[in-house]
C-alpha positions as CSV (number, residue, x, y, z in Angstrom):
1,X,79.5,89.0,88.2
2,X,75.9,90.6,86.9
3,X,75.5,94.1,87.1
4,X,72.9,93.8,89.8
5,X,75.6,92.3,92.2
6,X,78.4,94.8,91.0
7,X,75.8,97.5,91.6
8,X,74.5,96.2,95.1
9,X,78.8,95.7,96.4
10,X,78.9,99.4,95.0
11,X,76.0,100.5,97.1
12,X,77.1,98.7,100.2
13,X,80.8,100.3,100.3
14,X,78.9,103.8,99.6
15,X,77.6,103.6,102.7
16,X,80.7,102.3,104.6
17,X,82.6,105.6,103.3
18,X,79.9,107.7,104.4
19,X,79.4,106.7,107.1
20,X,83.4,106.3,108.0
21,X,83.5,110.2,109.3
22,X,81.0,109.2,111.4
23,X,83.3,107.0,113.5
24,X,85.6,109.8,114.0
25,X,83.4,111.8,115.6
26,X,83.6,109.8,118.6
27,X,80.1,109.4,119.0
28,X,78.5,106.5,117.5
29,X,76.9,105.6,120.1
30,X,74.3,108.9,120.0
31,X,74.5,108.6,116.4
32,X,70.5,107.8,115.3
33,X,69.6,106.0,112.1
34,X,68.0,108.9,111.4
35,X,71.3,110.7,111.1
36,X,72.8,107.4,109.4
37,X,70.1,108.2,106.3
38,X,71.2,111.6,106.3
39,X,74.9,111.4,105.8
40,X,74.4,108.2,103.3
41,X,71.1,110.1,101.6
42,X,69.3,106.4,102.3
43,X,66.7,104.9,103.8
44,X,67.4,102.9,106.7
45,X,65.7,99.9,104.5
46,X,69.3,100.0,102.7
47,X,71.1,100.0,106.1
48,X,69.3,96.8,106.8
49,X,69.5,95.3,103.6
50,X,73.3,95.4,104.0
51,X,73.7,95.6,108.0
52,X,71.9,93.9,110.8
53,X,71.8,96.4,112.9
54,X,74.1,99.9,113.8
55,X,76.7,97.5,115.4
56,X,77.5,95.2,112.9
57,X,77.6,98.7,110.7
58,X,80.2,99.8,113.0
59,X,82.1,96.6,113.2
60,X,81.9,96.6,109.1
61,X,83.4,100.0,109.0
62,X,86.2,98.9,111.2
63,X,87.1,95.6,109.5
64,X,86.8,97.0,106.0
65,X,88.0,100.8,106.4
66,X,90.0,101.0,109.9
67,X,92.0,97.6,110.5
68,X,93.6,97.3,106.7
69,X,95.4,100.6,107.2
70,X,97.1,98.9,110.1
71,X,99.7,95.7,110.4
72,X,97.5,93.8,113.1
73,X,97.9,90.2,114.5
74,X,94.9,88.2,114.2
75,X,94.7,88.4,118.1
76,X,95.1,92.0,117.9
77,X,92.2,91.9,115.6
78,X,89.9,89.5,117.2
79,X,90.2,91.6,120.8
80,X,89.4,94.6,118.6
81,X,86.3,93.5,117.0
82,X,85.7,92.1,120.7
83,X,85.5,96.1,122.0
84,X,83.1,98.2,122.8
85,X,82.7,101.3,120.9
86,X,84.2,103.7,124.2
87,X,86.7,100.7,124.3
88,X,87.7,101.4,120.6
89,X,87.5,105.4,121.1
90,X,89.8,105.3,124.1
91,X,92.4,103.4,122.3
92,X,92.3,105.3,119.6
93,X,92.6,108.6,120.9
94,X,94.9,111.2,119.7
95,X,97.3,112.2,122.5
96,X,95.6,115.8,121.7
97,X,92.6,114.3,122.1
98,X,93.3,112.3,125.9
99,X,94.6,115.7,127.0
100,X,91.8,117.2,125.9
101,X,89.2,114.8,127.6
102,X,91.6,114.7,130.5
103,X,91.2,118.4,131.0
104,X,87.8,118.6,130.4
105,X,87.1,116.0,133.5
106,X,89.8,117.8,135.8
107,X,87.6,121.4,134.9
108,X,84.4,119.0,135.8
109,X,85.8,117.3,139.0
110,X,87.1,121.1,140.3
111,X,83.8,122.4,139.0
112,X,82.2,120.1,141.9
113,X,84.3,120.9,144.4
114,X,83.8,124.4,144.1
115,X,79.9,123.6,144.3
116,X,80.1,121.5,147.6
């Protein structure tokens, strides 16, 4: 393999760890490419070279990073890559986490009653 290539694969996985804490924030969706340069200290020319576009990013991240920590089935793995980001979070929630959100609508629904 010439340098250029080993240099390039080097590059792209880079950005993949960088941007991995990303994912956990549970927010990928409002995440800009502008905040995507930030954390990888790169232009989004070397988000394009590498990525078509935020989603296949995303979907890198998971294939490469995410699903290898995990014993999945291939179906298990083809509905995955089949989600939607929300889709993804909400299955991947820490029960700390669901109890969290859960509250957080339940102080929002009450919140609405009190107004009406």
């Amino acid at each position: 393999m010439s340098k250029h290539r080993e240099q390039s694969l080097r590059n792209r996985s880079d950005i993949l760890r960088k941007c991995y804490p990303l994912v956990a924030t549970g927010s990928w969706d409002a995440i800009a490419i502008s905040d995507i340069e930030k954390v990888i200290k790169q232009t989004r020319g070397a988000i394009a070279y590498y990525f078509k576009n935020k989603k296949t990013l995303f979907a890198n991240i998971l294939d490469e990073l995410f699903f290898p920590v995990f014993a999945l089935s291939d179906d298990e793995r083809e509905k995955l890559s089949k989600a939607t980001v929300s889709d993804f979070y909400n299955k991947y929630k820490t029960p700390f986490e669901r109890v969290r959100d859960d509250l957080a609508k339940i102080m929002v629904l009450t919140t609405l009653q009190g107004l009406c």
